[in-house]
N, C-alpha and C positions, 0 to 999 in steps of 0.2 A: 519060592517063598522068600519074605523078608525076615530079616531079622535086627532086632532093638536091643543091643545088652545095657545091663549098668554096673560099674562097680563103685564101692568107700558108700555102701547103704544097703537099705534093707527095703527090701519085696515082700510086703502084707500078702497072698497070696491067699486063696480059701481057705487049705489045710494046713500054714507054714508060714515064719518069717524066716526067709531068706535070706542069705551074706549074698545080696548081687545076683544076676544072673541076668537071663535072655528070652525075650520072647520071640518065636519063631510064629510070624502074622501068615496066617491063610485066609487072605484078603481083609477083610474089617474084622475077623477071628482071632483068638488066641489060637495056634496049629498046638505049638508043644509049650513048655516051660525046658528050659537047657540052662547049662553055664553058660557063661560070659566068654569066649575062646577068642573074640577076636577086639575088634573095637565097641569100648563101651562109654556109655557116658558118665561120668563123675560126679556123682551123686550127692560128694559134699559133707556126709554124714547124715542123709535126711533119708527120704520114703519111695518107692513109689506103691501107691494104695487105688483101690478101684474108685473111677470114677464118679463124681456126685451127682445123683439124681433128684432134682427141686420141683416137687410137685405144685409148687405154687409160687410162680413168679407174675405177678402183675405187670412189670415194665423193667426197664434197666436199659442202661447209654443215653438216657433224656427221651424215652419214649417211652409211653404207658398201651396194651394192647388196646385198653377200652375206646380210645381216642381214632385209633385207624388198626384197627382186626384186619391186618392183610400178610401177605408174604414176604414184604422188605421189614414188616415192624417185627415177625417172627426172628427174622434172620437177626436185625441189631439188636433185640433180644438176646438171641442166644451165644451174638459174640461181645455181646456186655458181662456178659457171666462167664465165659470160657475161662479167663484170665484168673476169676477163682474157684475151678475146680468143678465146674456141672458140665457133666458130659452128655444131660438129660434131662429132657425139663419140659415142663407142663404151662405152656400160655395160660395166664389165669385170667377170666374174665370177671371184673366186678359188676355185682345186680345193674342189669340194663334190658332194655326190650326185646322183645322176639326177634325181630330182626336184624339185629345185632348181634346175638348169639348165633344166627343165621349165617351172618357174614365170615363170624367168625370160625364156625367148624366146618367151612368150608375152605376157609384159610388154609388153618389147620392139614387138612386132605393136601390142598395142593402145594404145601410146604412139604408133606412128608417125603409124596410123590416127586418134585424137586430136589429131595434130599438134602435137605436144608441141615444144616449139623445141629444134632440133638434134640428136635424137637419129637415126641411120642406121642402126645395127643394133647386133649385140651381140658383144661378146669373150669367146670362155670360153676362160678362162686353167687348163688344168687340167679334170679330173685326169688326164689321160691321160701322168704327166709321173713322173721320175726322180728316188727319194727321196735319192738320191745329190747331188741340186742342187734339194732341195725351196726352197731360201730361207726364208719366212715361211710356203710352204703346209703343210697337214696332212696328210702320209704317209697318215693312214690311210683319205684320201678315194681315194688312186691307184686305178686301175685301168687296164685297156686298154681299146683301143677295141674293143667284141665287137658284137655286132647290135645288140643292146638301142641302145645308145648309138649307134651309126650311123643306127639309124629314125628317132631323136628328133630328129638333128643336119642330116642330110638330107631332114627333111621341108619344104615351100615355106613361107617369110619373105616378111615384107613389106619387111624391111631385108637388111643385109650381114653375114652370118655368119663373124668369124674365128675360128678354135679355135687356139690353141697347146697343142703335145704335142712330148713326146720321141720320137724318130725309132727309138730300139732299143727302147722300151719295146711300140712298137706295131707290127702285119704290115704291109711296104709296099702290101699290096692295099686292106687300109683305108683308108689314106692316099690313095691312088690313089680309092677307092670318093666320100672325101668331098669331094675334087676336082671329080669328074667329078659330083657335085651342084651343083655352083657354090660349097663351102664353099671359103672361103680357108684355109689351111693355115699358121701356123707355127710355127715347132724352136725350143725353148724350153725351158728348168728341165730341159739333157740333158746326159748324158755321154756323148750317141756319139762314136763314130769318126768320122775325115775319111768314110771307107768309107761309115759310116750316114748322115751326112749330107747325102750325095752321094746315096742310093739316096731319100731322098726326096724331096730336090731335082729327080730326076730322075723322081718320084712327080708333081712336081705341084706341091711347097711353095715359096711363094713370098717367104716372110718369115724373118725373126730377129727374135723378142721379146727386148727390152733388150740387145743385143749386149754381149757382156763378161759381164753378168751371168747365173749359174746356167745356166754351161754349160761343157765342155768348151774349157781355154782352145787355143791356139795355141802348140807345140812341135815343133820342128824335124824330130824323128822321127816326132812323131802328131799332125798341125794341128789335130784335134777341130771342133770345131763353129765356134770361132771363124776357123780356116785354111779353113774350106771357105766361110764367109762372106766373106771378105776377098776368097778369092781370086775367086770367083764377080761377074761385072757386072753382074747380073739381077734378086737375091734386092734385097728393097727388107730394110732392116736400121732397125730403132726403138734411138735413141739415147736414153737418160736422162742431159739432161746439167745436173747441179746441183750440181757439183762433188763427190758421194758418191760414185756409183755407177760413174764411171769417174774416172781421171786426167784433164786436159786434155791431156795427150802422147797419151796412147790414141785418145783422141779425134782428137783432128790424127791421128797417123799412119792412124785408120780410113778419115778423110775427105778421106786422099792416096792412099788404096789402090784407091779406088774412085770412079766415077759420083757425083756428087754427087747426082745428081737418084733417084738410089737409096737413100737416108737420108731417117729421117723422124723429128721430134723426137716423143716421147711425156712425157705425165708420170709416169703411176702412179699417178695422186696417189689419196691417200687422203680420208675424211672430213674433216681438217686443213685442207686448201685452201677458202677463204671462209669461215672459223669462228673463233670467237675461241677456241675449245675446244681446247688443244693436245693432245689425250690421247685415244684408243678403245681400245677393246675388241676383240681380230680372236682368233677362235677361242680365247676363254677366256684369252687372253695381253692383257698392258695395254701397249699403243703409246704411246709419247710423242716429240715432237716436239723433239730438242737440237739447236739451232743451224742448225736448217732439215731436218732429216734426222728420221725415221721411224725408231726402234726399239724393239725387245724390252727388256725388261732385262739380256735374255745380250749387244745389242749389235749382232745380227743385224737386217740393212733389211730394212724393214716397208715396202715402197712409198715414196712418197716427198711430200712437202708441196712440191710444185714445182706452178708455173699456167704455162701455155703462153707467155705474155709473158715472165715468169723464162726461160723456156727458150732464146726467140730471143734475149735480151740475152744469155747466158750465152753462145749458139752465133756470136753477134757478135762480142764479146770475144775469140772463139779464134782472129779473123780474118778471119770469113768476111762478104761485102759484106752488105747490109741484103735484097737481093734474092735469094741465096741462102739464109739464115738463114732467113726468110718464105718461099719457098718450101718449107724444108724442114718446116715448119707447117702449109703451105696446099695446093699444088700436087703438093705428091710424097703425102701419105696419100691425098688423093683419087684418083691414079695409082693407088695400092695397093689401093685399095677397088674400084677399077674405076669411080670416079665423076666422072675429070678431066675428062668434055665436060660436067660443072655444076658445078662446081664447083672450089674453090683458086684460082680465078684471077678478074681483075677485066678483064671483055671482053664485050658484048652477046651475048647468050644465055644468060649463066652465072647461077647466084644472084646475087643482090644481098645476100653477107653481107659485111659489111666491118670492119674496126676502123680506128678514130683512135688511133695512137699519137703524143705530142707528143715534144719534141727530144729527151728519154733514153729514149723506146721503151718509156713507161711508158701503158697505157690507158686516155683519157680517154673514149671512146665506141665500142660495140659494136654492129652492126645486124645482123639475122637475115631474111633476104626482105626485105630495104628497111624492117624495120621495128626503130626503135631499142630494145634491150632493157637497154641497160646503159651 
């Protein structure tokens, strides 16, 4: 067995912060937690804390997945993001055709199967979603979920399949159908009813993709999508918090309203993230990057140029301690994924993905299986 010590910082740890110490690696495992006895690294006065896992990365290094869904655009994915801090991360697909969702979790397989660092399965964001809260996607990819799209979505992954859909666009048996395959399920780009979202909730759906966003907001007579989120304890709810896409008040009152260990920070992020290219291409419309924000020319978000590091300092900021914040990166998506006995947390047994953050929580070293990647 290897061993990683640190000392002059502190080790967020499941049950503990630590003054320094050692990971003794049983291959891509945490073996033990020990002191620091021999050479360690100097940690500066900063962190090291569990790994970030980003259930929704659309692109990042100048590449968007929608564009070529394969195994290299996986990889410069996932080494666009390493450098701040995702040690895990979910390809996201935006609304596009059957066959392209096709291409893509197949990808997906043979990335994992490759061992491609960090990637767990795949997001298809869309199309099963409501033109009425299309945001940046292309209305004319919608549809429902009919067989067709059930066989392709339900057939066995070698990673974790989330689909987000709108809850009145599609039959709750479906929903119910892709459940009970082991797809994770969530209500997203919708304008149902508290009613509809209740009925799938009660389907089986476990999430809210970007809360707040492109969905039926929270009023008094018709709570819509975001009142049946709030009020619910259970539903794990994806925060984009980069000062765009919500208020910081929304936010606070989201994350008074509720479990915290039920929120999970995402980015969105787009090809922008690790590029020096502030500008893409997303369905024949030209994205560009003003003042950290993703938009159209009409001004409508385009995803967002947020990295998971941004995200925890953002969700610091709003109050919340350094161990919540990080968990809400590490420990709660892995929750949501079904992947928390390996991971999000730093405890013998678990992966050994970790980051170095030094004293502004900015990332000086990232490790994926005990092995430094960034």
């Amino acid at each position: 067995m290897s061993v990683i010590g640190f000392r002059n910082g502190r080790i967020l740890t499941r049950d503990a912060e630590l003054d320094g110490g050692a990971f003794e690696l049983d291959g891509a495992l945490i073996g033990a937690l020990k002191h620091a006895d021999g050479e360690a690294l100097d940690l500066d006065g900063g962190w090291i804390v569990p790994g970030f896992i980003d259930t929704q990365v659309n692109g990042g290094g100048g590449v968007l997945f929608n564009d070529q869904p394969d195994v290299d655009t996986i990889a410069r994915i996932g080494a666009a993001h390493a450098p701040y801090g995702t040690t895990a991360f979910l390809p996201t697909l935006i609304s596009c055709p059957l066959p392209v969702i096709a291409q893509a979790l197949e990808a997906v397989d043979q990335a994992i199967e490759q061992g491609v660092p960090g990637v767990v399965g795949i997001h298809v964001e869309g199309p099963f979603l409501n033109a009425s809260r299309k945001g940046i996607h292309d209305a004319e990819n919608f549809r429902p979920l009919d067989e067709e799209a059930l066989t392709l979505l339900t057939a066995p992954r070698r990673g974790r399949v989330l689909v987000t859909l709108a809850p009145e666009q599609n039959d709750v048996a479906a929903i119910r159908a892709l459940v009970e395959a082991g797809v994770i399920v969530s209500i997203g780009h919708s304008n149902a009813t508290y009613a509809q979202a209740r009925a799938a909730i009660d389907a089986g759906a476990t999430g809210v993709t970007h809360l707040f966003n492109a969905m039926s907001p929270l009023h008094h007579r018709e709570p819509g999508v975001v009142g049946a989120a709030l009020e619910n304890q259970a539903l794990y709810c994806g925060l984009i918090i980069d000062g765009a896409h919500m208020h910081p008040a929304a936010a606070r009152i989201a994350l008074a309203a509720r479990p915290l260990d039920r929120f999970l920070l995402v980015t969105d992020a787009m090809p922008s993230v690790g590029n020096a290219i502030k500008e893409f291409m997303l369905n024949g419309e030209r994205i560009t990057v003003k003042n950290g924000v993703c938009v159209n020319e009409a001004g409508t978000l385009a995803g967002s140029d947020l990295d998971m590091a941004l995200a925890v300092r953002n969700t610091h900021e709003l109050g919340l301690s350094l161990r919540d914040a990080v968990a809400m990166a590490a420990a709660n998506p892995a929750a949501f994924l079904g992947l928390g006995a390996e991971r999000g947390m730093l405890a013998p047994g678990f992966r050994a993905d970790f980051v170095w953050l030094d004293r502004e929580l900015n990332v000086r070293g990232t490790w994926i299986g005990g092995k430094r990647v960034a």
